[in-house]
N, C-alpha and C positions, 0 to 999 in steps of 0.2 A: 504494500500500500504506500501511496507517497507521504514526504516525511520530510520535516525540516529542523534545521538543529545548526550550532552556534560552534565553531573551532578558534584556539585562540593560537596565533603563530605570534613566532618572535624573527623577525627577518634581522639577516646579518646589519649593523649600520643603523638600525631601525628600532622604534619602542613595537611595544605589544601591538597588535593588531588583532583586532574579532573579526571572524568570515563567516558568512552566513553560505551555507551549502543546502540545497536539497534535490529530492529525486521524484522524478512524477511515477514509477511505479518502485516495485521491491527492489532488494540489494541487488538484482541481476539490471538492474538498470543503472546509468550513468549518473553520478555527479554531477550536478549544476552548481554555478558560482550564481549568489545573489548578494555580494557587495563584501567591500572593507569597512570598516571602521573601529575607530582611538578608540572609542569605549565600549563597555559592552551594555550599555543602556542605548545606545544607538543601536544596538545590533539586535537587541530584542525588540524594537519597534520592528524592522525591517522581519526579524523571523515572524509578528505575528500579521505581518503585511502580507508574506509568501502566504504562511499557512491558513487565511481567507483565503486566500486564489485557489489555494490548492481544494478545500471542501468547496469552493461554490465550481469546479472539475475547470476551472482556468489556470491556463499555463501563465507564469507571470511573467508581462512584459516588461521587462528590469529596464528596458533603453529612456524609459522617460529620467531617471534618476542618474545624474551625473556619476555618483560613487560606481555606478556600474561598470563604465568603463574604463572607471582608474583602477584598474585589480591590480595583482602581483604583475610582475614583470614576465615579458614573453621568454622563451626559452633562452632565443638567441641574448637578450640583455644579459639574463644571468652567466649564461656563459662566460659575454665579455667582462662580467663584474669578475665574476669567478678567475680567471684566467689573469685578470690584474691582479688580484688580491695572494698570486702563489709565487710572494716573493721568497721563499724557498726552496724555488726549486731550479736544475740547473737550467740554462740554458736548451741544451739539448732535451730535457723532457717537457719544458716549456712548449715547444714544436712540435712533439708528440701530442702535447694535451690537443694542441690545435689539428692536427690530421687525422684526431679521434672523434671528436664533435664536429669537425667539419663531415662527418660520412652520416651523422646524426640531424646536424641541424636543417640540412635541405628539405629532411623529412616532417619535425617538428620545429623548426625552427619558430615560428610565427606563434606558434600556441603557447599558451599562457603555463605556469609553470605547475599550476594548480590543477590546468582543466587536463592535463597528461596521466592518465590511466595507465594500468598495464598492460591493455589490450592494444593502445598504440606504442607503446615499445616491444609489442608481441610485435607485431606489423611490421617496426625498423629491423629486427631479428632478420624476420622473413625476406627484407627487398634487399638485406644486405647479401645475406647466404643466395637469394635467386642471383644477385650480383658477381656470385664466384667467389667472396672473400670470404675466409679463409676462416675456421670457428676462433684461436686465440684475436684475431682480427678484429671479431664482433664481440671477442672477451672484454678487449680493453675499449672500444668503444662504449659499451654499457656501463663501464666502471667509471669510465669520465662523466658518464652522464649524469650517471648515480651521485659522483660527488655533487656536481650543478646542483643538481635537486636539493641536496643536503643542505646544500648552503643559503638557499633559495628560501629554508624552513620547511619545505614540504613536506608533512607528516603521511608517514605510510608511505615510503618511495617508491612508487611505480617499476623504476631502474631495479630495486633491487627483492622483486617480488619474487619468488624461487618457485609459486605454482606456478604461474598464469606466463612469464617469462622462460623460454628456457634455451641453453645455447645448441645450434645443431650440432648431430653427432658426425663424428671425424676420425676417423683411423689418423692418428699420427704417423706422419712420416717419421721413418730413419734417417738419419743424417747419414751420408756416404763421406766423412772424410777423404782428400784426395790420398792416394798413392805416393810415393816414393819420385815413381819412376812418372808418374805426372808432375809432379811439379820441379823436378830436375827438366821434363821437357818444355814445361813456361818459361823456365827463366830466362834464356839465351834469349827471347824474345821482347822481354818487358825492361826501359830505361833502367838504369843501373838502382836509382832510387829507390824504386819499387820493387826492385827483384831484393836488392837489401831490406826493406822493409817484410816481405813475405819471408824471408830467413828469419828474421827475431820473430815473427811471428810463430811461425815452425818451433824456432827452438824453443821459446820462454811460455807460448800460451799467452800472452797478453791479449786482452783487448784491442778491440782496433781504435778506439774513440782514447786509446793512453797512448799512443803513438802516434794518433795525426799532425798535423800541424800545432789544433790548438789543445794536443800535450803535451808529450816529450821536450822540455828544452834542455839548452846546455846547460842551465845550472843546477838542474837535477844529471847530472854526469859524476861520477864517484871512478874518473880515472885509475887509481892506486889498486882499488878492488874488481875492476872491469863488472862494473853493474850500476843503477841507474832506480834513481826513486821516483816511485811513482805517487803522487802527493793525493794528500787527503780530499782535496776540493774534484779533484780528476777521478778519484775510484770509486766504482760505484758502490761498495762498502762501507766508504767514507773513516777507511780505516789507514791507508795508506801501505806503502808496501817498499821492499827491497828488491831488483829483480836481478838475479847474477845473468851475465851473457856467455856466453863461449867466448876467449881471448879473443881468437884470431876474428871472429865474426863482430867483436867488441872495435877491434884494430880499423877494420876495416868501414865500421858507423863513423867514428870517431877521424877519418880520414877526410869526409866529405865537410867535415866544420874546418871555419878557417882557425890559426893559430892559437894555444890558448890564452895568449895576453889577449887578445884582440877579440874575445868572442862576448857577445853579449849574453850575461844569464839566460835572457829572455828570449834566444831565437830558438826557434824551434828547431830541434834537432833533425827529421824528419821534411824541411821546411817545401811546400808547394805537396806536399802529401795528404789527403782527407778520405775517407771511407768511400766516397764516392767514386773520386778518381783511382783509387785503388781496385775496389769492384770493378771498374771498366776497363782496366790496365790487364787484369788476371783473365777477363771475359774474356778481350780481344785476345792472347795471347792463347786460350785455350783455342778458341777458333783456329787462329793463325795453326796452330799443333798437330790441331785433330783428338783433341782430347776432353773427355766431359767437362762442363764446366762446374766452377767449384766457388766460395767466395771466400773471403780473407778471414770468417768466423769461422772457419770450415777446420782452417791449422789450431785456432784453441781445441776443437774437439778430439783432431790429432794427435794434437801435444799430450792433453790429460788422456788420453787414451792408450797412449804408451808410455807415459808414467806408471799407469796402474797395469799392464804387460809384465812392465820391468820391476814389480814387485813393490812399489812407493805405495807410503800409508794412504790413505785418504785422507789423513790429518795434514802431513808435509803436502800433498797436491793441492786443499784448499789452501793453503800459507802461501804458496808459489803464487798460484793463479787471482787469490783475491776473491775465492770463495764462502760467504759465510755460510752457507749449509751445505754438511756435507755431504746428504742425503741428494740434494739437488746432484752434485759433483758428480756420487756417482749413479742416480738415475737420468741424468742428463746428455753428459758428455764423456760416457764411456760408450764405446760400440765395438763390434765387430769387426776388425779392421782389416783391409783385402791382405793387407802384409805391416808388416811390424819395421822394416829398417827404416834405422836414422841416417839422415842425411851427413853428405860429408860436409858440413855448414863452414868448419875453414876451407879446404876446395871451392865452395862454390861462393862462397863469400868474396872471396880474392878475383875468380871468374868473373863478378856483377862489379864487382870493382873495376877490374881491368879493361 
């Protein structure tokens, strides 16, 4: 039966607020908004304004009353409050948030934060998966949303409703770390840069996002010990880290910086190097070869992968790589691997040099 009743939110920025909500049949029917307001003596006028409308079987028509149209804010607002408001977070997930809401907000973007049920985030589920993308895809899509909402006051999050919501099912892929004898075949092919860059990746397991440009510099270099810190603002741990090199492959990074009186802490070690350009460097290169292709996250999964071959704790593998769980470590990025040898990283070190 229809039914009207009184919620009070507390919006971020904002004092209390009373929202008048009701529904013209039972709980299988929709939420309707019928206004904000500062007090909640204001709000029980307006609930016992609906609940006339409702017993004499009229729908009410809220447009004459100004407060109608000043509701909560549309989706898209929240987001961009939201999205200002996470001055904690890096840069690079900063840009994530936005390529997560951006596959969200085309859909709802316009609707109000309140009137979003979970039958329309059931909906953005569905156009995203009929879309192709991919179930962690629309994982973190709904998780961005869900925060929005949170922030928005929204009671009862739609985003994070676990009946009526749910992510499509998806056989995980296996990662195929490359080979050996694949990626001794790339390198003769890719700028000397890059092909040293895919070595420490091989050898150390690093991320690719601690090596780019706007990682690695010279003043995290630890000459004396041939190894290289990786700093707390950079790991995504936030715990920071030591990372030994191989000498000769160490000899041979440290060959492309100029002089060390001359060097500036801050240049990037790596410098004209980013994930991107790297991706495209091993792409074209696998092409050029004839050999599958692979990406430069491909050697972490390598790397800890024959650390744990070669008999290393799971404890010393999470220390190495910057893992805090080790359970992740190793249900993640251990596999099956076509073959087990290590490269000869001084040999081809000195080759991408020369």
């Amino acid at each position: 039966m229809p039914s009207v009743w009184i919620e009070r939110r507390t919006i971020a920025g904002a004092r209390n607020r009373y929202l008048v909500k009701y529904r013209l049949g039972g709980r299988e029917s929709a939420k309707r908004y019928a206004g904000s307001f500062a007090t909640r003596r204001d709000a029980l006028a307006r609930q016992r304004w609906v609940a006339g409308e409702l017993a004499a079987v009229r729908v009410p028509r809220l447009s004459q009353f100004a407060d109608a149209v000043d509701a909560m804010p549309t989706l898209a607002e929240a987001a961009e409050r939201w999205r200002a408001s996470r001055v904690d977070v890096t840069e690079g997930t900063a840009v994530g948030h936005r390529v997560q809401l951006g596959r969200a907000l085309p859909l709802l973007g316009a609707r109000r934060v309140d009137d979003i049920t979970p039958a329309d985030v059931a909906e953005v589920v569905a156009a995203l998966h009929a879309a192709g993308r991919k179930r962690e895809t629309i994982r973190k899509t709904l998780t961005a949303l869900a925060q929005v909402l949170d922030y928005a006051g929204v009671k009862d999050n739609p985003a994070r409703d676990r009946v009526h919501v749910r992510l499509p099912r998806q056989e995980r892929e296996e990662p195929a770390p490359p080979t050996a004898d694949q990626i001794e075949a790339v390198l003769p092919l890719m700028p000397h840069r890059y092909a040293l860059a895919v070595l420490v990746l091989d050898a150390t397991g690093m991320r690719v996002g601690e090596l780019e440009e706007k990682g690695l510099c010279c003043g995290d270099i630890d000459e004396p010990n041939t190894r290289w810190r990786i700093r707390r603002a950079l790991e995504k741990g936030r715990r920071g880290r030591w990372v030994p090199v191989p000498p000769n492959l160490f000899a041979a990074v440290v060959t492309m910086l100029p002089p060390r009186e001359d060097r500036d802490p801050r240049r990037p070690v790596f410098e004209g190097v980013t994930q991107e350009k790297l991706r495209t460097a091993i792409a074209r290169a696998c092409k050029a070869s004839g050999t599958p292709t692979w990406s430069p996250h491909d050697l972490r999964h390598r790397r800890i992968s024959l650390w744990h071959r070669q008999g290393e704790t799971w404890a010393l593998i999470g220390a190495r790589v910057g893992q805090r769980s080790l359970s992740v470590t190793a249900d993640t990025y251990t596999h099956v691997l076509l073959d087990d040898r290590e490269l000869d990283h001084a040999q081809l070190s000195c080759d991408a040099a020369g």
